[in-house]
C-alpha positions as CSV (number, residue, x, y, z in Angstrom):
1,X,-4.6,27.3,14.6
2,X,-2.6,24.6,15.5
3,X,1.7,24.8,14.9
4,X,2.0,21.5,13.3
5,X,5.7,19.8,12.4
6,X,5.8,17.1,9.9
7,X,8.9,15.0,10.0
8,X,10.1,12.2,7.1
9,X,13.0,10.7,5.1
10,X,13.5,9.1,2.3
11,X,12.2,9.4,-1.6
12,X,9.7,11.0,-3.3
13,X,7.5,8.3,-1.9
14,X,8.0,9.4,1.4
15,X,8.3,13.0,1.0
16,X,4.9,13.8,-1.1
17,X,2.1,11.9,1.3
18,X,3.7,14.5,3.9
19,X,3.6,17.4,1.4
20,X,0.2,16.3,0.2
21,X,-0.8,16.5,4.5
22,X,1.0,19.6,4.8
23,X,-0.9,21.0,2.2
24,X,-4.3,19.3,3.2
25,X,-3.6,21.1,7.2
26,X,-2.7,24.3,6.1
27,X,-5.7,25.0,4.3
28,X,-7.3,24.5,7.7
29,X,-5.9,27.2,8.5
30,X,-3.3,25.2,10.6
31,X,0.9,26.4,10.3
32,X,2.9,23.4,9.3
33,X,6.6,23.0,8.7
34,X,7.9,19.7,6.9
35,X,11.2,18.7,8.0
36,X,12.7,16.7,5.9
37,X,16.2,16.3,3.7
38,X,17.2,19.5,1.8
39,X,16.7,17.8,-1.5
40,X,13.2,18.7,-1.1
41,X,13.6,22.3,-0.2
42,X,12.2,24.0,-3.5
43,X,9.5,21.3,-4.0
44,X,8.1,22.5,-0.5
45,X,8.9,26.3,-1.6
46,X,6.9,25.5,-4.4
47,X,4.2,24.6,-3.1
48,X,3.6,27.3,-0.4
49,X,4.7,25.2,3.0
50,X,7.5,25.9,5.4
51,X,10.5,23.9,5.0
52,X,13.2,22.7,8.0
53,X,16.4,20.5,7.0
54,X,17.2,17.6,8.9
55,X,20.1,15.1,8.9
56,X,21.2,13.0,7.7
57,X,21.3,15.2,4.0
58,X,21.5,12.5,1.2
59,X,20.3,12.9,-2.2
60,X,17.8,10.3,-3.3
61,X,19.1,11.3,-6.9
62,X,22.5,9.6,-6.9
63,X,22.4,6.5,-8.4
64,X,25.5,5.2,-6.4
65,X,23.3,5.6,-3.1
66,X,20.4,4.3,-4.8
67,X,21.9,1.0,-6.3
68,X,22.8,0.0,-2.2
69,X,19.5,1.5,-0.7
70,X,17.4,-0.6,-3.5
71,X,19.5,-4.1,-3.1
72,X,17.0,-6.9,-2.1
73,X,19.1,-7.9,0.4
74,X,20.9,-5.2,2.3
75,X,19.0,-2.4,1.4
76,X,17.1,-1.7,5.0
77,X,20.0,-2.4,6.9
78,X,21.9,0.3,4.7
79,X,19.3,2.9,5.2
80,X,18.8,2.2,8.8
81,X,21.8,0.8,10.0
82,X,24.4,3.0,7.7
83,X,22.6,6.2,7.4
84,X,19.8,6.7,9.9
85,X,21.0,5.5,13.4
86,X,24.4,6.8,12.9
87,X,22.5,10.1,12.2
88,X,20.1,10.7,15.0
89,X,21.9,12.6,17.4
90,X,22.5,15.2,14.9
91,X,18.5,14.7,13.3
92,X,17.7,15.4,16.7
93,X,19.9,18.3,17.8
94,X,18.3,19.8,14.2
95,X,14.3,19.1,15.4
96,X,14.6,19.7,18.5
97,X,14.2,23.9,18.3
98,X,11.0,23.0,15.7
99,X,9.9,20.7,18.1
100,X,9.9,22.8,21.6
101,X,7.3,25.5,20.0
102,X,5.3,22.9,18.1
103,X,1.8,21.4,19.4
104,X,1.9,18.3,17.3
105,X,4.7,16.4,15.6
106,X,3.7,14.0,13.0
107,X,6.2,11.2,12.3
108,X,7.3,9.3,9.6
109,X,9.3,5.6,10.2
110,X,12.8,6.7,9.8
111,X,12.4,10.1,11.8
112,X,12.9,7.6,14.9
113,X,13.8,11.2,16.7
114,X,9.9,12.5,17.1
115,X,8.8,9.4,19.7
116,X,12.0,11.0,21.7
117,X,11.4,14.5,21.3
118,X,7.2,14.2,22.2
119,X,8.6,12.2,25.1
120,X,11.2,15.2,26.5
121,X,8.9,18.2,25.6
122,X,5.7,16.7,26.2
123,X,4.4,17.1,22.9
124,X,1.7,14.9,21.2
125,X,2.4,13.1,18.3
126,X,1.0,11.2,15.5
127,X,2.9,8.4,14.0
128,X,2.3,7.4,10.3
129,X,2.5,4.0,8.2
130,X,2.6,4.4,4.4
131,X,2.6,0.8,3.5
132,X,0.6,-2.4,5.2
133,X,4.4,-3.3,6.3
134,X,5.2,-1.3,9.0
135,X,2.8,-3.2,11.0
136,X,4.4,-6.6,10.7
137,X,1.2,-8.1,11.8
138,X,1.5,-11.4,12.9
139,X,-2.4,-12.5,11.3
140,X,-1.4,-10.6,7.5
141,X,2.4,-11.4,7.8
142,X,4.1,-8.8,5.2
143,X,6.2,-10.4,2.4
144,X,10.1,-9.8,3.0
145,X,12.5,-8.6,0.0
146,X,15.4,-11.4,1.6
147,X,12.8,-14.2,2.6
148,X,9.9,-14.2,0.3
149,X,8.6,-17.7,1.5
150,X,8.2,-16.8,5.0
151,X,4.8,-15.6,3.5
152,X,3.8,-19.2,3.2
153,X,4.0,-20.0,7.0
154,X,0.9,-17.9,6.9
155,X,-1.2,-21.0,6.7
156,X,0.3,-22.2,10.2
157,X,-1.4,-19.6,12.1
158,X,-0.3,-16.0,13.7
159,X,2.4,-17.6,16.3
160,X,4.3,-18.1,13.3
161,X,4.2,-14.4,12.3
162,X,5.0,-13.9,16.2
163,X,8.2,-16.2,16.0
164,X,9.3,-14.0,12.9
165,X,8.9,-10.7,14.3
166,X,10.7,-11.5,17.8
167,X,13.7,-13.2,15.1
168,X,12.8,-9.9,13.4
169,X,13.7,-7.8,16.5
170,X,17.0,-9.6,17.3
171,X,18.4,-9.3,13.5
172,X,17.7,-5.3,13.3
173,X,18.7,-4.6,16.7
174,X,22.5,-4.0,15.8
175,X,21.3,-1.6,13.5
176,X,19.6,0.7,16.2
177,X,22.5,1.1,18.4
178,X,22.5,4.6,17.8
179,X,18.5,5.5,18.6
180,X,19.6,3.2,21.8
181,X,22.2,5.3,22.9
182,X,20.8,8.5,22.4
183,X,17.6,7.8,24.5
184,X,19.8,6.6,27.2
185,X,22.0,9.6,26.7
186,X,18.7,11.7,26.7
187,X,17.0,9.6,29.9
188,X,13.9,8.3,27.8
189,X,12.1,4.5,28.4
190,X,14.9,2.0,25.8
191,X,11.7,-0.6,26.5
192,X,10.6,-0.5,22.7
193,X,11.9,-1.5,19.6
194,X,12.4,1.5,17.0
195,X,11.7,-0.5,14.4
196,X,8.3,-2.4,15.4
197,X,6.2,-1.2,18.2
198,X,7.9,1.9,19.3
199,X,7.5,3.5,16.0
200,X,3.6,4.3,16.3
201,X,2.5,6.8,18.6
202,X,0.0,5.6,21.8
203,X,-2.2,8.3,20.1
204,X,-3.1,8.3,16.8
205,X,-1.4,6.0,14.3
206,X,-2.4,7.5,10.4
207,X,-2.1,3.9,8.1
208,X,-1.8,6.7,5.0
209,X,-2.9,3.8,2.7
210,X,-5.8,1.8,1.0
211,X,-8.3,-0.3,2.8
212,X,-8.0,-2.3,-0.2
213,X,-4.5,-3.5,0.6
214,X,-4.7,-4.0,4.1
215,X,-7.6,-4.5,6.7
216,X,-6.9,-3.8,10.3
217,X,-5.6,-6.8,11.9
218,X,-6.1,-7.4,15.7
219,X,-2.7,-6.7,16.5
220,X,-2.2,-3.4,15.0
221,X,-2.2,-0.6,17.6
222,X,-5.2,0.3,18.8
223,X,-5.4,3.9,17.5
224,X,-5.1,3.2,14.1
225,X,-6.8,5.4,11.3
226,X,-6.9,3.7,7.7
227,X,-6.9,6.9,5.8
228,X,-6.6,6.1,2.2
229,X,-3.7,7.3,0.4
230,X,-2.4,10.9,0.3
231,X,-1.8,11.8,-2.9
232,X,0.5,15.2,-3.9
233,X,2.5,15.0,-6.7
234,X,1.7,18.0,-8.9
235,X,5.6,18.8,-9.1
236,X,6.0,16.4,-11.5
237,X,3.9,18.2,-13.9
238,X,0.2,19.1,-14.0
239,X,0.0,18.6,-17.7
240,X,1.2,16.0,-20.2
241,X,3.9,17.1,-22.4
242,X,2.4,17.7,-26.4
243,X,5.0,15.1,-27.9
244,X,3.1,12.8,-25.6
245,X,-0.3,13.8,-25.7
246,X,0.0,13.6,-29.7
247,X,1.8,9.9,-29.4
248,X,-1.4,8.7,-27.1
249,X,-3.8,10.2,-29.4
250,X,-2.2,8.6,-32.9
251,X,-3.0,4.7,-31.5
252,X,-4.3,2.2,-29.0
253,X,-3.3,2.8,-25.1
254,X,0.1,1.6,-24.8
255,X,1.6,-0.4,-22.0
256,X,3.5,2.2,-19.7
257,X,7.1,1.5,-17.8
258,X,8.1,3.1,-14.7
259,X,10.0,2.2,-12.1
260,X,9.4,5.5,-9.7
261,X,12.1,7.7,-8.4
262,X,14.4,5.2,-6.3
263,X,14.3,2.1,-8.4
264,X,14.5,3.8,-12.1
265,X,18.3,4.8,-10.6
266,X,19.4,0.9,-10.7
267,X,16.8,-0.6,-13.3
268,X,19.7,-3.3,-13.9
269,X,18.6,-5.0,-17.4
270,X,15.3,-4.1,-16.8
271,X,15.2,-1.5,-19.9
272,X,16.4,-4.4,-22.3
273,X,13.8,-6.8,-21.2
274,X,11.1,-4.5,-21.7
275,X,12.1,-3.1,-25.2
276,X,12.4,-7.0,-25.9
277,X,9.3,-8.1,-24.5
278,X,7.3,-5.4,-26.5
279,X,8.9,-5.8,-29.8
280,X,7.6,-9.5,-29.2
281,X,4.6,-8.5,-28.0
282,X,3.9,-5.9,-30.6
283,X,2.3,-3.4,-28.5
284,X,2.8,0.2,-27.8
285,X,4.4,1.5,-24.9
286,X,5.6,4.7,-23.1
287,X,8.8,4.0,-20.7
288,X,9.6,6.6,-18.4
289,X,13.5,6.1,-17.9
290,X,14.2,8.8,-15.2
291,X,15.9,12.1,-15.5
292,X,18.2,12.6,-18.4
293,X,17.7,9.2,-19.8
294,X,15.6,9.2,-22.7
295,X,17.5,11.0,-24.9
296,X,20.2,8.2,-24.8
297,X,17.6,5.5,-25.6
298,X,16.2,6.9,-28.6
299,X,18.2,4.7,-30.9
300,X,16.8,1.5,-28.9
301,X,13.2,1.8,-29.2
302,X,11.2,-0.3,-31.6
303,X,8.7,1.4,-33.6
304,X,5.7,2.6,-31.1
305,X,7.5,3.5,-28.5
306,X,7.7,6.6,-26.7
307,X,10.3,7.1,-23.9
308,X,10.6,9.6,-22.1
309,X,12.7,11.2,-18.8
310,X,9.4,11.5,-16.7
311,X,5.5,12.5,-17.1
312,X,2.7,13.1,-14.3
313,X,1.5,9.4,-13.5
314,X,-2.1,10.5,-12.4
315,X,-2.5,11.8,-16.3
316,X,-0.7,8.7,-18.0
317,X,-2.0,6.0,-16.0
318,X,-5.2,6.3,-17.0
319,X,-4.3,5.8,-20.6
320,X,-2.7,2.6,-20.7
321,X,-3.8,-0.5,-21.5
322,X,-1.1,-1.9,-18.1
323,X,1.3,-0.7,-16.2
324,X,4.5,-2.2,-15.5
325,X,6.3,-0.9,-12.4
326,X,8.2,-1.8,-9.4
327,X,5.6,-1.4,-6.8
328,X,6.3,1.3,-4.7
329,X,3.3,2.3,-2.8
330,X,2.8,5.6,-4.2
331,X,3.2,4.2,-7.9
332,X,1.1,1.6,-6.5
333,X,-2.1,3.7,-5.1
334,X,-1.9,5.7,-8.7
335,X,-1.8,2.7,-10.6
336,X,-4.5,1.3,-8.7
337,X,-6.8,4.7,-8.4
338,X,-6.0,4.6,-12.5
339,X,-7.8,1.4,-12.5
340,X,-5.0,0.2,-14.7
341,X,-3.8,-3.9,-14.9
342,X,-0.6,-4.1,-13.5
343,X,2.6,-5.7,-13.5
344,X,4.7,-5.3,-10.3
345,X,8.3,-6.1,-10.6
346,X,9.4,-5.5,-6.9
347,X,12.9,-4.2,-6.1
348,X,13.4,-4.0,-2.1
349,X,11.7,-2.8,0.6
350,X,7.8,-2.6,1.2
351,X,7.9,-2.9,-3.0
352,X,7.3,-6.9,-2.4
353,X,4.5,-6.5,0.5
354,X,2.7,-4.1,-1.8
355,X,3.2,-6.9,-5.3
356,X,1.4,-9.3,-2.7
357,X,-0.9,-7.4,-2.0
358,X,-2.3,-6.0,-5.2
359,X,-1.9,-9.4,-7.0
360,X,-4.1,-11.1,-3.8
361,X,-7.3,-8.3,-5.4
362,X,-6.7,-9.2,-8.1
363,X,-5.4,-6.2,-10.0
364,X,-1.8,-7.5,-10.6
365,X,1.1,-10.2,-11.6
366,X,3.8,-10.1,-10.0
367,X,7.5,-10.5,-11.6
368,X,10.6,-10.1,-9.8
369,X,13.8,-8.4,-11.5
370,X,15.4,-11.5,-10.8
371,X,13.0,-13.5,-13.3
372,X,12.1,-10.0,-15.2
373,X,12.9,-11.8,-18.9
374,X,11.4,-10.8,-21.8
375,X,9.6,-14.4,-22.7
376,X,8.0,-13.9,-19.0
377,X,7.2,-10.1,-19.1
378,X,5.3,-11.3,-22.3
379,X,3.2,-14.4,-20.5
380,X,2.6,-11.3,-17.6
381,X,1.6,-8.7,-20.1
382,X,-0.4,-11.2,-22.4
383,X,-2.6,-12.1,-19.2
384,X,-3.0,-8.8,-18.3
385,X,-4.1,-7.9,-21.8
386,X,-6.3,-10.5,-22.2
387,X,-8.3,-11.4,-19.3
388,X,-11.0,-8.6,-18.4
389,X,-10.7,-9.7,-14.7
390,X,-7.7,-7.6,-13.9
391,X,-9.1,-4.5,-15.0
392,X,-12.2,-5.6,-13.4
393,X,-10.3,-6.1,-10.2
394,X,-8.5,-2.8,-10.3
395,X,-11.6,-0.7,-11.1
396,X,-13.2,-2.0,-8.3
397,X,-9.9,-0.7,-6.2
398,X,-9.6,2.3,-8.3
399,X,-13.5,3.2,-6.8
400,X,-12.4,2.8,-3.2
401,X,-10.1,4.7,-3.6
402,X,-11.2,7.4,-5.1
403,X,-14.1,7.7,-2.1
404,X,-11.6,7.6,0.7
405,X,-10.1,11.1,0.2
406,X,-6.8,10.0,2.1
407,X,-5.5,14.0,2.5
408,X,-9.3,15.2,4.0
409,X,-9.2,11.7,5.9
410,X,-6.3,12.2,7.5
411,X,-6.6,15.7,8.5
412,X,-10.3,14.8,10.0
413,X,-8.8,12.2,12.4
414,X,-5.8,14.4,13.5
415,X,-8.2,17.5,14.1
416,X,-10.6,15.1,16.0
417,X,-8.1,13.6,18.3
418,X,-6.1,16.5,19.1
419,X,-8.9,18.9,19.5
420,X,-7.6,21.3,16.6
């Protein structure tokens, strides 16, 4: 039995692939701890796996924080620059006892503490990558909420992507000042970029994502495990509620709305466009509007619609006829293992990476809030609708990924390589 600590940040899309792993180890019989932000205290509880608090404590609830951590434009720099690096010192001083008794720490990109801690203690660590993104490979250049085109120099060849990343480097490096300081403070190498290279482990990198959205590209490190996806969300619900299983059974599958647990907190007009776009449409739909929000919509909805605050997407999906979302990667992977068409309407972040990525298979359009109309939701969802090749394309996904058992895959590799 191994002590294993498992260290993220963020959202639910950060917090349940490390649950979902926490959950996948312990039934090894392995003892895990997930540190994490207190928000997710009971959902850990809950499930049966120890639970450590870390700074800094947000909650990914507020939809103040969540309107600046989702804009296109400054959102990374808020979340690393404004609440991470200013953090780590005190993220640290709260790991640090987990760590000294641990025999493997398991990172996640913004707990920027665990390369320092495996380096002072002499711990091994695994780093993890939940999105194709966090590679910024310079042969499968990721698309960038700011500078979407840069995409394009693809065609010129991987010095471009090379050229990016170095610019890359130099533009975030104000916002690790912090994670520069304390490893200076702490007498650790300063030699790697938090950000980019220094963020995977030299032993075992876990890419906790499809092999259908990324293939490993030369420059990736060199202990890199495609996984497949780790799926846990049964705390959203294990069953669908009756008011919706009786609405999906009265017609055709509808075409579902969800924008996950981040963006759904600043949808913007994305609500109005929607209702608009399937009254034109004439279509069913179910739109999932985030807590406490449905009941406020009720005197919106055109007949056929269903909305409601939140339901389990790995028993909705399934049921729809599309799904229209803003292309998170864990709405993403369930949408995709659903084998559902789908319409990605990136926010921030890795969301316009992933878009990219599942329209280049084939399985999606892609529609950015800032061109999210109703007239062009209805050309999206009209193709979708129509043309058997998306849901051709996204069975095909949706087989892969049901064979690549991203929990079991994951746990394999770490067992292997660490001798567990």
């Amino acid at each position: 039995m191994a002590r294993i600590v498992i260290a993220c940040w963020g959202s639910h899309g950060d917090f349940d692939p490390s649950l979902g792993l926490a959950l996948a180890l312990q039934r090894r019989g392995h003892a895990v701890t997930v540190a994490t932000i207190p928000y997710f205290a009971a959902h850990a509880a809950s499930a049966g796996i120890a639970f450590h608090a870390i700074r800094p404590h947000v909650d990914p609830s507020d939809p103040a924080l969540m309107a600046r951590i989702m804009d296109r434009h400054r959102g990374s720099q808020v979340i690393i620059g404004e609440l991470i690096d200013p953090a780590l010192a005190a993220m640290h001083e709260d790991l640090a006892p987990l760590a000294r008794t641990a025999d493997l720490l398991i990172s996640h990109p913004l707990t920027m503490v665990v390369p320092m801690l495996a380096e002072q203690f002499g711990i091994p660590w695994a780093s993890t990558a939940l999105a194709p993104l966090s590679f910024f490979s310079a042969h499968d250049f990721p698309v960038l909420p700011p500078v979407p085109w840069l995409k394009r120099l693809d065609a010129l060849g991987p010095w471009t992507g090379r050229a990016i990343v170095r610019m890359g480097k130099v533009v975030s490096a104000p916002w690790v000042r912090g994670e520069r300081a304390l490893r200076r403070r702490l007498g650790l190498r300063t030699d790697a970029h938090p950000l980019f290279e220094g963020q995977h482990s030299p032993h075992l990198v876990l890419a906790l994502f499809s092999r259908v959205l990324a293939a490993p590209q030369p420059d990736w490190p060199s202990r890199t495990e495609v996984t497949g996806h780790v799926f846990h969300n049964d705390h959203h619900g294990t069953s669908l509620a009756p008011e919706l299983e009786a609405f999906l059974d009265a017609g055709d599958p509808p075409v579902v709305f969800t924008l996950g647990s981040s963006a759904v907190l600043s949808p913007g007009h994305f609500w109005r466009e929607s209702l608009a776009a399937v009254r034109a449409l004439g279509v069913r739909a179910v739109c999932l509007v985030g807590p406490g929000n449905a009941a406020a919509m009720q005197g919106q909805l055109p007949p056929g619609v269903l909305a409601l605050d939140w339901a389990p997407h790995a028993l909705l999906m399934p049921r729809a006829a599309a799904v229209v979302h803003q292309c998170g990667v864990g709405t993403l992977a369930r949408g995709l293992w659903s084998g559902t068409p789908l319409l990605a309407v990136p926010f921030s972040h890795d969301q316009f990476d992933n878009a990219h990525r599942a329209a280049r298979i084939g399985a999606a359009r892609v529609l950015p809030p800032t061109r999210y109309r109703a007239p062009r939701v209805v050309e999206g969802l009209d193709a979708l609708l129509r043309d058997p090749a998306y849901r051709a394309a996204a069975g095909g996904a949706a087989a892969i990924i049901r064979e690549e058992r991203g929990a079991e895959a994951a746990s394999d590799v770490i067992e292997r390589t660490f001798g567990l």
